[in-house]
N, CA, C, O and CB atoms as a CASP TS submission, in Angstrom:
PFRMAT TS
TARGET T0000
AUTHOR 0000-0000-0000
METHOD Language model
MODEL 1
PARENT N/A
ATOM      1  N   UNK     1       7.389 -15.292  -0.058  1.00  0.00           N
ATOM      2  CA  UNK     1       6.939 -14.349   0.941  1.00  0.00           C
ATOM      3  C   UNK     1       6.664 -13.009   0.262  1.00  0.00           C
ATOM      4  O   UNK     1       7.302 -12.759  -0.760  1.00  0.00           O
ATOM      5  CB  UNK     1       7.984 -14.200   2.075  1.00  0.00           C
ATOM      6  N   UNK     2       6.031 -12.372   0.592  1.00  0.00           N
ATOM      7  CA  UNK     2       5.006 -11.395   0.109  1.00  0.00           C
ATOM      8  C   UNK     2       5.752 -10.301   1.080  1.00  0.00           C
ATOM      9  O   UNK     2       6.595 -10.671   1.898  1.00  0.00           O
ATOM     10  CB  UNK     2       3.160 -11.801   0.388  1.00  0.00           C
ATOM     11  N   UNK     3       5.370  -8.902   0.923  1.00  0.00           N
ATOM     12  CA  UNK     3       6.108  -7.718   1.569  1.00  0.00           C
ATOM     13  C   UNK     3       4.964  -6.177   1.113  1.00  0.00           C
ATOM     14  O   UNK     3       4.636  -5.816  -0.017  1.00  0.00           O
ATOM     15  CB  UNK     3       8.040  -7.643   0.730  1.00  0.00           C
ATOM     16  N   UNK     4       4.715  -5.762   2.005  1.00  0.00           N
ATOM     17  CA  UNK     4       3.665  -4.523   2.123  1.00  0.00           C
ATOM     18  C   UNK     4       4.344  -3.265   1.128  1.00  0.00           C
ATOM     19  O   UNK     4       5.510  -2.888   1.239  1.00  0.00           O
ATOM     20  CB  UNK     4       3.507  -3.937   3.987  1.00  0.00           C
ATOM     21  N   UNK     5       3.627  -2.866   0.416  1.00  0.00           N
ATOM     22  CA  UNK     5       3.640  -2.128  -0.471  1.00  0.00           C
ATOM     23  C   UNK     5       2.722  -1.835  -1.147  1.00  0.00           C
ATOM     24  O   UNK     5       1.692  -2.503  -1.237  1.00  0.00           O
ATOM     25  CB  UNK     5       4.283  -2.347  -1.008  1.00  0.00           C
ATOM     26  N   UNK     6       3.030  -0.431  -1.926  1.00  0.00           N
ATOM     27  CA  UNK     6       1.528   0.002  -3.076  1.00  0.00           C
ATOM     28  C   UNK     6       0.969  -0.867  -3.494  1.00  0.00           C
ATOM     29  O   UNK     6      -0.222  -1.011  -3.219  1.00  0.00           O
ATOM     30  CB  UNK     6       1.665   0.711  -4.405  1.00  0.00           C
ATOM     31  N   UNK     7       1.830  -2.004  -4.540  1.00  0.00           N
ATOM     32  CA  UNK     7       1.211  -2.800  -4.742  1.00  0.00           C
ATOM     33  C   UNK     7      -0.294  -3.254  -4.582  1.00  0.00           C
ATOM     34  O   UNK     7      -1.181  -3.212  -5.435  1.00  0.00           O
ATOM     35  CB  UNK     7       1.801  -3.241  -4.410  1.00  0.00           C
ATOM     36  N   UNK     8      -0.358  -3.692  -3.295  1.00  0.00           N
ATOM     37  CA  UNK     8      -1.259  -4.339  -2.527  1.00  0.00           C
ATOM     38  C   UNK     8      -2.316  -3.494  -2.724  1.00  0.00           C
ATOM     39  O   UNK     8      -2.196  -2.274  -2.837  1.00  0.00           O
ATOM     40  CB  UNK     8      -0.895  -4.586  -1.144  1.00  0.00           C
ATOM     41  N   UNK     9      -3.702  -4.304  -2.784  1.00  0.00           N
ATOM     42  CA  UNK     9      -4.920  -3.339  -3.317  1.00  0.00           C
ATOM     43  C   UNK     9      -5.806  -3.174  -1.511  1.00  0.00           C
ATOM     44  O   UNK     9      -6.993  -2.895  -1.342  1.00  0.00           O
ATOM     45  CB  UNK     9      -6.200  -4.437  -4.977  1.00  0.00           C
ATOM     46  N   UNK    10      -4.986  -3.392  -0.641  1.00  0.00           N
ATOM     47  CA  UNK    10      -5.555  -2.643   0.368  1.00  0.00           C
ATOM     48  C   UNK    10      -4.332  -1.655   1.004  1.00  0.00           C
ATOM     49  O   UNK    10      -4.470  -1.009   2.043  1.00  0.00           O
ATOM     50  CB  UNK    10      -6.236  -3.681   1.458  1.00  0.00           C
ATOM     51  N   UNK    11      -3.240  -1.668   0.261  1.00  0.00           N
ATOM     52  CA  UNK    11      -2.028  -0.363   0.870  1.00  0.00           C
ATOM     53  C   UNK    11      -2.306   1.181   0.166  1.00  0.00           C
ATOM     54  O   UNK    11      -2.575   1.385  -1.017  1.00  0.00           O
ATOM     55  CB  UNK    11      -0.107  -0.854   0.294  1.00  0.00           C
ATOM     56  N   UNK    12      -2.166   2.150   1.199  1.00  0.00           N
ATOM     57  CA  UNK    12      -2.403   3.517   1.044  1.00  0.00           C
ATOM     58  C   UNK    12      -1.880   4.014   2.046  1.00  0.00           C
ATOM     59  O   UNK    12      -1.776   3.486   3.154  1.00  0.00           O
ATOM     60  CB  UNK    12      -3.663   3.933   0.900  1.00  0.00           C
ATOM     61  N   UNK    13      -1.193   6.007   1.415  1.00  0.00           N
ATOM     62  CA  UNK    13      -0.456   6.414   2.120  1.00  0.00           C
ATOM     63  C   UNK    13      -1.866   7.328   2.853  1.00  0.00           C
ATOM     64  O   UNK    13      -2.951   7.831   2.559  1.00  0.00           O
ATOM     65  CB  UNK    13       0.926   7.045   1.398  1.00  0.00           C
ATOM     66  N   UNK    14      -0.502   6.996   4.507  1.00  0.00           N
ATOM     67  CA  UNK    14      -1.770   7.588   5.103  1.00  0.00           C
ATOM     68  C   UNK    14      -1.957   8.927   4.633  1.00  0.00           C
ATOM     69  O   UNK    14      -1.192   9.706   4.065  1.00  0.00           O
ATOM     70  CB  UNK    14      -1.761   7.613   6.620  1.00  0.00           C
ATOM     71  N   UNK    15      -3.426   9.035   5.085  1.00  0.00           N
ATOM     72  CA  UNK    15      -3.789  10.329   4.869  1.00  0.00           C
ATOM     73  C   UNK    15      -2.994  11.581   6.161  1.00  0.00           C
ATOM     74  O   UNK    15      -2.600  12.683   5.781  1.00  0.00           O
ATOM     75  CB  UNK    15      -5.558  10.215   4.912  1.00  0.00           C
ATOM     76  N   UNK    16      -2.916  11.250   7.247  1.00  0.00           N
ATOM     77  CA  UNK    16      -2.133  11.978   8.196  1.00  0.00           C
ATOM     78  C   UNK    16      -0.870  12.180   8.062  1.00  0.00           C
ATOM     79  O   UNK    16      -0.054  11.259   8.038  1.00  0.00           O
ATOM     80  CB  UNK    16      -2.202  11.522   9.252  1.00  0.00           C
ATOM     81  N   UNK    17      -0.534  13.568   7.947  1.00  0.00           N
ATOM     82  CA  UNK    17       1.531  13.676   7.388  1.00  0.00           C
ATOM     83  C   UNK    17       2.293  13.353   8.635  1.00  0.00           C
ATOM     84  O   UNK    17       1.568  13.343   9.629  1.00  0.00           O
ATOM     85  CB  UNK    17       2.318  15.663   6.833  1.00  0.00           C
ATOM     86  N   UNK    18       3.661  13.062   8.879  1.00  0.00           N
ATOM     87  CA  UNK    18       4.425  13.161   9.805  1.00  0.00           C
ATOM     88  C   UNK    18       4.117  12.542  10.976  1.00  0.00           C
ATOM     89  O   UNK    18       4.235  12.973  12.124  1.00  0.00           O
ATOM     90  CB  UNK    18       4.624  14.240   9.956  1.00  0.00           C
ATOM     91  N   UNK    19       3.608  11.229  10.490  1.00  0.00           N
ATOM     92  CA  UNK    19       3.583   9.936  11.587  1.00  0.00           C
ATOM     93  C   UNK    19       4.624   9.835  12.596  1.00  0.00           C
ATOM     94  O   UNK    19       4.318   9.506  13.742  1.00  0.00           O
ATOM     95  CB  UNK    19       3.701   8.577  10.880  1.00  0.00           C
ATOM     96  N   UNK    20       6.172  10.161  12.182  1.00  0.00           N
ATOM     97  CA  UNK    20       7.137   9.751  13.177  1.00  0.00           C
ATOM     98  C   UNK    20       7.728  11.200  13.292  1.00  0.00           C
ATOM     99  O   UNK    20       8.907  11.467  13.525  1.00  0.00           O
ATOM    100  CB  UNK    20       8.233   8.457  12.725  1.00  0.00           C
ATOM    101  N   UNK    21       6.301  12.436  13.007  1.00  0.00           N
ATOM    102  CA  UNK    21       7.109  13.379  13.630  1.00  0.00           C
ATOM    103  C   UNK    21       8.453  14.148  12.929  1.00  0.00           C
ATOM    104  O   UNK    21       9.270  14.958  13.366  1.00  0.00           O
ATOM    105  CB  UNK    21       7.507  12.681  14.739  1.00  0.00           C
ATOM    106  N   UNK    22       8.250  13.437  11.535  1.00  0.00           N
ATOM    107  CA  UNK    22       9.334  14.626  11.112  1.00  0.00           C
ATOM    108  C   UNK    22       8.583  15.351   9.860  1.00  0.00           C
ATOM    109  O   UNK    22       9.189  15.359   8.788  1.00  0.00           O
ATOM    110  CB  UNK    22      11.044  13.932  10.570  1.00  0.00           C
ATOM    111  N   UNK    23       7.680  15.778   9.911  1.00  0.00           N
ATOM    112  CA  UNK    23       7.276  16.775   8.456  1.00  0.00           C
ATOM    113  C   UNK    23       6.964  16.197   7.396  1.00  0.00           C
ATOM    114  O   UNK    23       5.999  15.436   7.321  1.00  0.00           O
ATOM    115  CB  UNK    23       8.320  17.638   7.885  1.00  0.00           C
ATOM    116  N   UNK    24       7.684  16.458   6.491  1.00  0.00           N
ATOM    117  CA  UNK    24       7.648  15.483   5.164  1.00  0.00           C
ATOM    118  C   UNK    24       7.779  14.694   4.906  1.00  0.00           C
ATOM    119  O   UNK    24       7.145  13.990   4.120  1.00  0.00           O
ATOM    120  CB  UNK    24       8.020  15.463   4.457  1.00  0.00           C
ATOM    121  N   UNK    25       9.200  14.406   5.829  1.00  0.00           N
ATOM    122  CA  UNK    25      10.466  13.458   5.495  1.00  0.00           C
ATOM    123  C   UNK    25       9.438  11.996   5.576  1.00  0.00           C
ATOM    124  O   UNK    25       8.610  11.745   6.452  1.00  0.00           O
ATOM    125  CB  UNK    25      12.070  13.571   6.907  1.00  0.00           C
ATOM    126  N   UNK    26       9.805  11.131   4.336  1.00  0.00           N
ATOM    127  CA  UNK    26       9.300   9.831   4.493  1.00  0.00           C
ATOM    128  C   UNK    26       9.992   8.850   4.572  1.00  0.00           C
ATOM    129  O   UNK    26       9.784   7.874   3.851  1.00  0.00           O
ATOM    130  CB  UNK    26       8.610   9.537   3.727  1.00  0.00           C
ATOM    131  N   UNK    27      11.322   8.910   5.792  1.00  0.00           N
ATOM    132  CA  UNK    27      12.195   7.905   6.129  1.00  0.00           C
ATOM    133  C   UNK    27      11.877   7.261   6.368  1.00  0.00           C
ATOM    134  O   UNK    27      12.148   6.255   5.712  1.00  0.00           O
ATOM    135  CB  UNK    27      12.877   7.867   6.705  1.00  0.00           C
ATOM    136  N   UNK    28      10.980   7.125   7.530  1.00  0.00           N
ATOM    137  CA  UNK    28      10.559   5.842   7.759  1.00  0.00           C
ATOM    138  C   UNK    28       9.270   5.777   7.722  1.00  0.00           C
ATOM    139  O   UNK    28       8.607   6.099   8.708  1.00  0.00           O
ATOM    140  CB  UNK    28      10.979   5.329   8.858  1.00  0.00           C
ATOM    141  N   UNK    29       8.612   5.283   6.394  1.00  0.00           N
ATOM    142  CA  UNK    29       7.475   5.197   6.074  1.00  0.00           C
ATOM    143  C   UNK    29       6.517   4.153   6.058  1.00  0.00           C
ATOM    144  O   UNK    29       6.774   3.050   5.577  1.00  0.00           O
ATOM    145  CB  UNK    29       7.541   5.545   5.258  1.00  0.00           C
ATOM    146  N   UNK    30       5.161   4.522   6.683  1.00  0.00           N
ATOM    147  CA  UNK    30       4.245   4.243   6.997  1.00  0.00           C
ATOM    148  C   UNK    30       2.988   3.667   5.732  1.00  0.00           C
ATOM    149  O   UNK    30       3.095   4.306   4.685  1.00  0.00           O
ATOM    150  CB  UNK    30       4.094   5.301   7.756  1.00  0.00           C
ATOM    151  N   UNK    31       2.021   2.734   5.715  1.00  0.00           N
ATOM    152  CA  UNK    31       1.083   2.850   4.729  1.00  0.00           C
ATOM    153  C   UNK    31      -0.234   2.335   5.753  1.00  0.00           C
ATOM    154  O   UNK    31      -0.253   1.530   6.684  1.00  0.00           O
ATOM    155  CB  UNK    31       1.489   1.878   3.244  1.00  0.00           C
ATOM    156  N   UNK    32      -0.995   2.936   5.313  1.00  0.00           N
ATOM    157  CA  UNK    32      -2.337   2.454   6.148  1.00  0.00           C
ATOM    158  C   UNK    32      -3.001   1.201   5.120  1.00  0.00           C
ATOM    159  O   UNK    32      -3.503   1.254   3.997  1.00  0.00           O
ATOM    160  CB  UNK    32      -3.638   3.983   6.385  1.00  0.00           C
ATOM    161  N   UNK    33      -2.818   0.388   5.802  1.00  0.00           N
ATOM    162  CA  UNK    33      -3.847  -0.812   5.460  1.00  0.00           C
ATOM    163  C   UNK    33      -5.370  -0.872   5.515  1.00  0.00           C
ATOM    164  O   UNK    33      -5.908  -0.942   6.620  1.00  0.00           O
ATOM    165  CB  UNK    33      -3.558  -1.797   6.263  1.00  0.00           C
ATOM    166  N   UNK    34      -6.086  -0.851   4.424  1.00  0.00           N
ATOM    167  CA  UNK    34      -7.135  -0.817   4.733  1.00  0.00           C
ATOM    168  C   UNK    34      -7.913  -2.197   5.214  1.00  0.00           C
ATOM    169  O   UNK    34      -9.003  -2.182   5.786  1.00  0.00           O
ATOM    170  CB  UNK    34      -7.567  -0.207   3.789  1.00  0.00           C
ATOM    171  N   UNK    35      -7.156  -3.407   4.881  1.00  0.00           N
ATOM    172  CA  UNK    35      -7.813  -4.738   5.160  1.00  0.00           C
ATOM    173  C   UNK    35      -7.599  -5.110   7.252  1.00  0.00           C
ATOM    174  O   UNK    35      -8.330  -5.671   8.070  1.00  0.00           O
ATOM    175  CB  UNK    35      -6.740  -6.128   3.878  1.00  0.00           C
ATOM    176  N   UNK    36      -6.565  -4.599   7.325  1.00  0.00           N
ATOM    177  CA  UNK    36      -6.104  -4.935   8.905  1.00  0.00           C
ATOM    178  C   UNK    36      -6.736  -3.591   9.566  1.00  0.00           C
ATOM    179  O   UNK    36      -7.063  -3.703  10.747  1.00  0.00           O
ATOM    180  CB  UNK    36      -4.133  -5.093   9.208  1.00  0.00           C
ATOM    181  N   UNK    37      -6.971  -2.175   8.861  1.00  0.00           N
ATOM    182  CA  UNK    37      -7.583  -0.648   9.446  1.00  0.00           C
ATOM    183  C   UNK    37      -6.585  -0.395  10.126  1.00  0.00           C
ATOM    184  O   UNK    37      -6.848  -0.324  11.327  1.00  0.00           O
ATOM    185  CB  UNK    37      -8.990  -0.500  10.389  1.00  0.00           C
ATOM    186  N   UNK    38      -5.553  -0.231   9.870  1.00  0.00           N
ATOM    187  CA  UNK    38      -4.071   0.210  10.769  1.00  0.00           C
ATOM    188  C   UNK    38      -3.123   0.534   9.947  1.00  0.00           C
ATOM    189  O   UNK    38      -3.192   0.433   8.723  1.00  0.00           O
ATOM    190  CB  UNK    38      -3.361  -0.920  11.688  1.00  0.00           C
ATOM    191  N   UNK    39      -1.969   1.036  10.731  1.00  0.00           N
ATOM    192  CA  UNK    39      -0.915   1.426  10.060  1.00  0.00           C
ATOM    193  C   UNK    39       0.079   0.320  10.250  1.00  0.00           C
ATOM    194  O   UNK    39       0.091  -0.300  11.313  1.00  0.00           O
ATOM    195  CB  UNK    39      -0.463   2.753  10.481  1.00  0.00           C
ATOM    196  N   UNK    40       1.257  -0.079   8.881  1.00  0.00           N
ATOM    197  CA  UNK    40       1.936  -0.870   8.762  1.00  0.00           C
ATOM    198  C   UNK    40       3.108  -0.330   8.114  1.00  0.00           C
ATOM    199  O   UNK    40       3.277   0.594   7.318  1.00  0.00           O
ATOM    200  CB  UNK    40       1.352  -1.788   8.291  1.00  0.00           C
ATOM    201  N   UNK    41       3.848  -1.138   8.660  1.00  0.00           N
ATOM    202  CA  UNK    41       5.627  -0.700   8.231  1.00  0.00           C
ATOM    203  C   UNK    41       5.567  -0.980   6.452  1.00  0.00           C
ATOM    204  O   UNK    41       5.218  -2.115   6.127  1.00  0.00           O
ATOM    205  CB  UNK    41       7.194  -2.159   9.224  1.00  0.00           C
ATOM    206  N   UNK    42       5.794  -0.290   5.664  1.00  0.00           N
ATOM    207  CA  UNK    42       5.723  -0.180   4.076  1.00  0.00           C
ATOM    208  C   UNK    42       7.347  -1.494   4.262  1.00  0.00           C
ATOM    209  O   UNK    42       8.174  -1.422   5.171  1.00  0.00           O
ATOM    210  CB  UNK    42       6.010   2.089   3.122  1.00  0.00           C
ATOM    211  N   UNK    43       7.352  -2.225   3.467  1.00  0.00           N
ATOM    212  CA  UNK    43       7.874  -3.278   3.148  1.00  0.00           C
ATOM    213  C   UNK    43       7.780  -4.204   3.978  1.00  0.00           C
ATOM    214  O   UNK    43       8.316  -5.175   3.445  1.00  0.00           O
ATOM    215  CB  UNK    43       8.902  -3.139   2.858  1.00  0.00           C
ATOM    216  N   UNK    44       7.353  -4.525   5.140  1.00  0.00           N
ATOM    217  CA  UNK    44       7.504  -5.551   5.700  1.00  0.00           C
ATOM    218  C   UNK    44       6.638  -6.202   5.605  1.00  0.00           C
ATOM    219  O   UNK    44       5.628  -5.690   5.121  1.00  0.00           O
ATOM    220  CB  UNK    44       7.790  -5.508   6.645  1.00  0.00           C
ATOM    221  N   UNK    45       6.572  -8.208   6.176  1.00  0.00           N
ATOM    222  CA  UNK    45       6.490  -9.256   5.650  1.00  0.00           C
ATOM    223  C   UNK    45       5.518  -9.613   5.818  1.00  0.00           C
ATOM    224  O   UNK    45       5.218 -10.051   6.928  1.00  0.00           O
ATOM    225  CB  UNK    45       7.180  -9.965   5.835  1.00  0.00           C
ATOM    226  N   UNK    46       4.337  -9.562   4.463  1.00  0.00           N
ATOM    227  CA  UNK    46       2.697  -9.649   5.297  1.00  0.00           C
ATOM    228  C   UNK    46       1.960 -10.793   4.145  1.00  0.00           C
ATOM    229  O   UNK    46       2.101 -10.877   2.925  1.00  0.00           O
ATOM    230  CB  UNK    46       1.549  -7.619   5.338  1.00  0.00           C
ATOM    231  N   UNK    47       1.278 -11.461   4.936  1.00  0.00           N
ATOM    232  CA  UNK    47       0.906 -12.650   4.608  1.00  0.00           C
ATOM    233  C   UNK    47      -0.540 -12.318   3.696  1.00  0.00           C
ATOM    234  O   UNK    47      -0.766 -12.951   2.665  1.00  0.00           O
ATOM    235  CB  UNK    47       0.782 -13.584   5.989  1.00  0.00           C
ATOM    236  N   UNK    48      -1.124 -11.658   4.009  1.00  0.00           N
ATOM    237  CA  UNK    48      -2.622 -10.969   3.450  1.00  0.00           C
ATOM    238  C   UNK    48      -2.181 -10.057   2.233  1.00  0.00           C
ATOM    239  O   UNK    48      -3.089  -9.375   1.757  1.00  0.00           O
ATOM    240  CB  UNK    48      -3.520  -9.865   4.764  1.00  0.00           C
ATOM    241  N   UNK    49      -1.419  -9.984   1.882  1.00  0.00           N
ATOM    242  CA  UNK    49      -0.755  -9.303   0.371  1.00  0.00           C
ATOM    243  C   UNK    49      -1.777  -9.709  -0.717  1.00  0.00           C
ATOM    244  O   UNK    49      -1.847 -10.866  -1.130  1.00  0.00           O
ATOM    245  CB  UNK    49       0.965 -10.018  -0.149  1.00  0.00           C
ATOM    246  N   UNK    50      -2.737  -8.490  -1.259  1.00  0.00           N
ATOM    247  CA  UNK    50      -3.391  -9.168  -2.368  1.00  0.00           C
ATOM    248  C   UNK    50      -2.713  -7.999  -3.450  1.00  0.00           C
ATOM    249  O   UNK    50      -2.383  -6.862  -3.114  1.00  0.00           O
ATOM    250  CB  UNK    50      -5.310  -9.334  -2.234  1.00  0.00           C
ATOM    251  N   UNK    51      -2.619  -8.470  -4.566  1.00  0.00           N
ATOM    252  CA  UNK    51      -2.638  -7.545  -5.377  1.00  0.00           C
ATOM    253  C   UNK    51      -3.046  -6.751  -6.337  1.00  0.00           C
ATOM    254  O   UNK    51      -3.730  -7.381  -7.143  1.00  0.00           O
ATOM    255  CB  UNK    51      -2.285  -7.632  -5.530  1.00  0.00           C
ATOM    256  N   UNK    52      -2.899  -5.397  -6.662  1.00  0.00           N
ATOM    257  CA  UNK    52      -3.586  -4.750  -7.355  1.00  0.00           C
ATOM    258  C   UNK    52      -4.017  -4.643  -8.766  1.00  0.00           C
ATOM    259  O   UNK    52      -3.042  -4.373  -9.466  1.00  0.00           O
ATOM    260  CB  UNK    52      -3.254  -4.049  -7.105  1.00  0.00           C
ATOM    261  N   UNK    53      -5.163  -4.758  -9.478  1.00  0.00           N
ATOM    262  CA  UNK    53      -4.993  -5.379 -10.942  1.00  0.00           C
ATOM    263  C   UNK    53      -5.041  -4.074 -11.249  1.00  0.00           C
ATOM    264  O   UNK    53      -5.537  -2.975 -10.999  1.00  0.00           O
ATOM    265  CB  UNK    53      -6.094  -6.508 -11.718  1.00  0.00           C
ATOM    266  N   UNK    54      -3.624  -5.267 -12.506  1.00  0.00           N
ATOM    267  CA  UNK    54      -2.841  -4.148 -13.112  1.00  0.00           C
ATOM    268  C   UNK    54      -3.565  -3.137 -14.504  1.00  0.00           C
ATOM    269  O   UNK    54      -4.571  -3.630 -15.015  1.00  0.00           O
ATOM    270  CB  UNK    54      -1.453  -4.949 -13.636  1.00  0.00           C
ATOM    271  N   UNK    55      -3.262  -2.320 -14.853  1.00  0.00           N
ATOM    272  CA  UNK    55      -3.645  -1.140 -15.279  1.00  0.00           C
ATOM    273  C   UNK    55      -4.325  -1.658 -16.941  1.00  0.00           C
ATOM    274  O   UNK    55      -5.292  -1.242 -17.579  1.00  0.00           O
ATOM    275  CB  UNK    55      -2.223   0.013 -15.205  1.00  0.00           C
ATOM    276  N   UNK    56      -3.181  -2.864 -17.257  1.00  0.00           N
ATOM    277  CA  UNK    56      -3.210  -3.493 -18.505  1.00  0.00           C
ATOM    278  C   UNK    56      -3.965  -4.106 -18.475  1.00  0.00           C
ATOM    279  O   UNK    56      -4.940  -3.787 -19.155  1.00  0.00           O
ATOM    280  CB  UNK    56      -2.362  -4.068 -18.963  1.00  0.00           C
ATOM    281  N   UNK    57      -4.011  -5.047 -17.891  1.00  0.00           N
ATOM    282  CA  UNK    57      -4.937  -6.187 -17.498  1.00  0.00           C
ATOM    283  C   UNK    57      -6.330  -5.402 -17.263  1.00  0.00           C
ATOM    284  O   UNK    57      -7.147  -6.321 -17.195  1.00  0.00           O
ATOM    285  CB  UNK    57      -4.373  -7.067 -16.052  1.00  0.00           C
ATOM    286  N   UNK    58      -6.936  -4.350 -17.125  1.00  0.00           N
ATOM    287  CA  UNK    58      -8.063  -4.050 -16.803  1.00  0.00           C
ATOM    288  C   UNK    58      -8.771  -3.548 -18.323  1.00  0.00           C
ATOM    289  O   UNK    58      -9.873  -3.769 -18.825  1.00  0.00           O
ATOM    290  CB  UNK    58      -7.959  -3.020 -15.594  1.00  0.00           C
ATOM    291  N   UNK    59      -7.375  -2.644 -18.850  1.00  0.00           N
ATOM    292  CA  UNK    59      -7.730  -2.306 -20.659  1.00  0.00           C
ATOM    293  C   UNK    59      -8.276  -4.088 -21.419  1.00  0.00           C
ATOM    294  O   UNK    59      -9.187  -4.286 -22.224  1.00  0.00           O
ATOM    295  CB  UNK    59      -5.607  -1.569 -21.751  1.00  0.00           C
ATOM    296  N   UNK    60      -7.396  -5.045 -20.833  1.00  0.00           N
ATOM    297  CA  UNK    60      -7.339  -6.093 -21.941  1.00  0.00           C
ATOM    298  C   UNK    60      -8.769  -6.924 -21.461  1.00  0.00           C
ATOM    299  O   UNK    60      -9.088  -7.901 -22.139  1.00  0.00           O
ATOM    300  CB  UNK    60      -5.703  -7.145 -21.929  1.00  0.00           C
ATOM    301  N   UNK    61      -9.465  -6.609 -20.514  1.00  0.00           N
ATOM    302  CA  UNK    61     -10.568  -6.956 -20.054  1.00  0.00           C
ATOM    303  C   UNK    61     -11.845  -6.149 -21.197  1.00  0.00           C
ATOM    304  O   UNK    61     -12.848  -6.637 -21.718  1.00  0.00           O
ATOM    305  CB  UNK    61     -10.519  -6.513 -18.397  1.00  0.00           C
ATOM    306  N   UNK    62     -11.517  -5.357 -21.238  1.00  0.00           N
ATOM    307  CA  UNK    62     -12.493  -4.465 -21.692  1.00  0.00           C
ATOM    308  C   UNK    62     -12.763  -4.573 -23.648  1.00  0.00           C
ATOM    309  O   UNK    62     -11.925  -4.660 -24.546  1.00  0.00           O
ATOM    310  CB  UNK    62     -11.856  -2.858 -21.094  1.00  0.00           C
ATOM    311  N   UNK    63     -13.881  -4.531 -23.691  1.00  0.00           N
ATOM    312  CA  UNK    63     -13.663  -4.473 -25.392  1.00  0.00           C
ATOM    313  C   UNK    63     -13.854  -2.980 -26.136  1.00  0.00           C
ATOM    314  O   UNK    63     -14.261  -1.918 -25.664  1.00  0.00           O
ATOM    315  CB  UNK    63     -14.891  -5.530 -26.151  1.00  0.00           C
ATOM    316  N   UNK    64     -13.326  -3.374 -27.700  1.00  0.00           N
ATOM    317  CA  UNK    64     -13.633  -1.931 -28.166  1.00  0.00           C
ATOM    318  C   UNK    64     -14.523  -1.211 -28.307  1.00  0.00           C
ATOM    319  O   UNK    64     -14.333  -0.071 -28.730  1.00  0.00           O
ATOM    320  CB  UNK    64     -13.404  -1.718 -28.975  1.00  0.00           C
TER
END
């Protein structure tokens, strides 16, 4: 099982601060999905989890 996070190459923090109303504080934090266009609970249990290629993997693609 898969779980919402940066990871994921459609998770991003929303752009709007203080979703639940408290300022900064990112207790209970939010990520906007761009594949579903909504907001989703950051760790919870999501089946559409793709992930983001990694940073290495994009250098080791590439030649000199």
């Amino acid at each position: 099982m898969e779980f919402c996070d940066l990871k994921c190459r459609y998770a991003q923090w929303p752009k709007e601060g203080a979703l639940d109303g408290s300022g900064s504080c990112r207790t209970f934090q939010a990520l906007f999905c761009r594949k579903k266009n909504r907001f989703v609970h950051k760790n919870a249990p999501c089946a559409e989890k793709e992930k983001r290629m990694e940073h290495s993997a994009k250098r080791k693609g590439k030649s000199a």
